[in-house]
N, C-alpha and C positions, 0 to 999 in steps of 0.2 A: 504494500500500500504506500512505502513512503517515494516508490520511484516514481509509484502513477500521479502521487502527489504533485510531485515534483514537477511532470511533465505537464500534469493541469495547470498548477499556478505559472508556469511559463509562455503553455503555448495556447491555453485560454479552453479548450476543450476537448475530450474524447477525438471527436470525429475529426477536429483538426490534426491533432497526433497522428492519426489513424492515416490517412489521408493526403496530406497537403505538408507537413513539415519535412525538411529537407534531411538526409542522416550526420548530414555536416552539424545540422542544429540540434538534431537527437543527442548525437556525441559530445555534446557540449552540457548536458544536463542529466543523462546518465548514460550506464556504462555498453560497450560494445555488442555485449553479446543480447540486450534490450535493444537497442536500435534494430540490431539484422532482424531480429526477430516481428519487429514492427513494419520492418520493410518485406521480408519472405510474406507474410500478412498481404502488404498491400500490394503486394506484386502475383496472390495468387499459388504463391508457390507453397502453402501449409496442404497439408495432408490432415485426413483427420479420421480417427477410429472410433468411431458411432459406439453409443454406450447402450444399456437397456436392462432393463429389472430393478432398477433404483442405484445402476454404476453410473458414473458420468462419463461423457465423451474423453476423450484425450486430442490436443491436436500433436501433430507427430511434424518435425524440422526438420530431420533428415529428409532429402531426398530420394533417399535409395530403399526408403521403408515400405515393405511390402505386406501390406494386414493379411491378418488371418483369414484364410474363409470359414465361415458362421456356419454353422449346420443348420438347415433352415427345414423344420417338419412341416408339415402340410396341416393345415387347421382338420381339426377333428368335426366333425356334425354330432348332433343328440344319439344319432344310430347308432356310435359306437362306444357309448354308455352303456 
């Protein structure tokens, strides 16, 4: 919380960080590996591993990350009660 802090009180909002700040000015207010990660973000390049049963998502940085396949069963009908 104290880096998002940091980012808000300088660059004025979420969507602006997100979005519009340059990493010349990210790295000037925190640290390297927060920038990239705000830039892989806005450039697209995040991955993300879908969560489900009350886990939460993960987003995934590498590039090379290749998710699991899910074992997906077939919904059951009343008949098979």
């Amino acid at each position: 919380m104290e880096e998002h802090d940091k980012l808000i009180e300088k660059f004025g909002n979420e969507l602006n960080v997100l979005l519009n700040v340059p990493k010349e000015d990210l790295l000037k207010v925190t640290n390297e590996k927060i920038a990239d990660a705000i830039i892989k973000v806005r450039e697209g390049k995040v991955k993300y591993k879908a969560g489900y049963d009350g886990t939460y998502g993960v987003a995934i940085f590498d590039e090379n990350f290749v998710p699991e396949k899910m074992e997906i069963s077939s919904q059951k009908s009343l008949k098979d009660f």
